[in-house]
N, C-alpha and C positions, 0 to 999 in steps of 0.2 A: 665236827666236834671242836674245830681248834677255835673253827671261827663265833661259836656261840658261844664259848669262854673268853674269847678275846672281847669280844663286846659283854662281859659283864667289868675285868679288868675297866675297861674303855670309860667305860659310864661310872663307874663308880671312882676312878680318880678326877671326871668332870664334875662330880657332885662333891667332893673333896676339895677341890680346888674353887669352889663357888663355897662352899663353906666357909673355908679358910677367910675367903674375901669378906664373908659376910661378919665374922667375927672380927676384922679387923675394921669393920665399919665402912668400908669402902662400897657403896651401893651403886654407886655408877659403873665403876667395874664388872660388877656382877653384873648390870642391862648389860651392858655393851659384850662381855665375854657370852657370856649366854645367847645375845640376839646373834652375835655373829657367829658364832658356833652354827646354829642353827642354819642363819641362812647360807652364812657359805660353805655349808653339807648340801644342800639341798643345792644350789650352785652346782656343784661337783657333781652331783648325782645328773642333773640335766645336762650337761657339759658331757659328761659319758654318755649318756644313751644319746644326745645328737652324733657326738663323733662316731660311734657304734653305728649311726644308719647312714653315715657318709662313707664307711669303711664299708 
């Protein structure tokens, strides 16, 4: 339970914070915060399961 309220927390301060930028006009910001959010999650996620099967 904790973790599927922590992940609405989660996302909805990322959609807050991409707001914020986007009202401030900053749109480069937003690719760049956005893309790398994503991919360095997805990073992270494969970086764990490789070390998970070397462990």
């Amino acid at each position: 339970m904790v973790g599927f309220c922590g992940g609405f927390t989660t996302f909805s301060s990322f959609a807050n914070e991409n707001l914020m930028l986007l009202h401030s006009g900053e749109v480069l910001s937003i690719i760049l915060y956005t893309s790398l959010s994503v991919i360095l999650g997805f990073l992270a996620v494969y970086l764990g399961y490789v070390l998970s099967n070397i462990l």
